[in-house]
C-alpha positions, 0 to 999 in steps of 0.5 A: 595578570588581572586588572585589579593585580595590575592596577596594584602592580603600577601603583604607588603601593606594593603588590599584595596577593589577592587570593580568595577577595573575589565576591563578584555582583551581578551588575552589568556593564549593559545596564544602568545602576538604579539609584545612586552609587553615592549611597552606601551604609554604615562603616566599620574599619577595614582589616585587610591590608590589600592595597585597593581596599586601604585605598578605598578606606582612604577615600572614604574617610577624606573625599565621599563617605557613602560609596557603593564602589562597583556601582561608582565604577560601573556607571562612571565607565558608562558615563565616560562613554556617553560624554563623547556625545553630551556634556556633563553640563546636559546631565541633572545635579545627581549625575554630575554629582555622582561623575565628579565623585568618579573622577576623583576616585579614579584620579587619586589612584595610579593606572585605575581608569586605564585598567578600568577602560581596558578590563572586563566587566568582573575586573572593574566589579572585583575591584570595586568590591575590594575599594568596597570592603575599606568601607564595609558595613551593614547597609542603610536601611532605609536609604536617605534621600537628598531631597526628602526630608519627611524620613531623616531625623527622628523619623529614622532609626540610624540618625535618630539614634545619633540625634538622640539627647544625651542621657534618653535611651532611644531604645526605649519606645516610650523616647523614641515616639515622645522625640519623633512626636516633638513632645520631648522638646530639644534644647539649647543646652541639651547635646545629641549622642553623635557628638560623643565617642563611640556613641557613648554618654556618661552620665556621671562625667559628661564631658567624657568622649564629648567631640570626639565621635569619628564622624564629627572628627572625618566631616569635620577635617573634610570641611576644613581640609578640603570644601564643603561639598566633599562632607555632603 
């Protein structure tokens, strides 16, 4: 049996077949991810009804949006290996950041760290993939960094269209360099497109799909629900 089918046999949730999920990557166990595996792309909906990938659906939603799972996986593994020698207190804020992600993720589903521990590099890849396509999408390109804000904004194409003001087309080049050049001023009274929907204003009833767009809805329960932190 693989690990990714033991991991779903020993859990809460019923064992489904997995034929035909497996995409492996090319990461290695050997070797240090580059970047951070808490960033990830855009999502849509999962239709798969595998339980890893409900699972990585799940977490998504309530713990950490932005995951590239096997890279979460594999680094954490290494980490795990590391700590024996320095504590997490020695690693930078990323790091840390990155680790506590991990340890929620593999404490939130039943027999993942032991099957993880004990499985070969393209178990723990496998089931990445598969926690991976709960929250699959087109990449985001370019990335967001944390601590560089010269790219977010206006100043990129994704969080500047949910920036965008309602009733402006932020397809429209012309509203686009007006809004990045600040010629466009931003009022008070004025609502940005995230708020909405689906991304979706109406013009002629602006209170249609007004505070009801699904990542105000999912930050907005992680807020409450559970810290501050998770909605980062």
């Amino acid at each position: 049996m693989s690990c990714a089918a033991t991991v779903i046999a020993t859990s809460r949730f019923p064992t489904l077949s997995m034929s035909g999920d497996k995409n492996y990557l090319s990461v290695g166990l050997s070797h240090k991810h580059s970047g951070s595996a808490l960033h990830s792309g855009l999502h849509k909906k999962a239709t798969s009804s595998n339980p890893l990938v409900l699972h990585g659906q799940h977490f998504g939603h309530t713990v950490f949006a932005l995951c590239d799972y096997p890279a979460l996986l594999t680094a954490g593994i290494l980490q795990l290996e590391e700590l024996q020698d320095t504590p997490i207190e020695d690693y930078p804020a990323d790091a840390r950041r990155e680790h506590r992600v991990f340890m929620e993720l593999v404490e939130s589903y039943p027999g993942l760290l032991d099957c993880l521990m004990n499985g070969e590099e393209e178990d723990i890849i496998h089931i990445g993939e598969l926690m991976g396509k709960g929250v699959s999408g087109q990449p985001l390109m370019p990335p967001l960094s944390r601590n560089i804000k010269s790219d977010c904004g206006f100043n990129h194409e994704v969080t500047g269209m949910l920036l965008c003001l309602a009733g402006l087309d932020w397809s429209n080049t012309e509203t686009k360099q007006s809004l990045k050049s600040s010629e466009t001023a931003v009022c008070g009274d004025q609502w940005p497109m995230f708020l909405y929907a689906g991304y979706v204003y109406d013009a002629e009833d602006p209170w249609t799909g007004l505070l009801r767009s699904k990542i105000l809805i999912f930050q907005g329960f992680k807020h409450v629900v559970r810290n501050i932190a998770s909605t980062h």
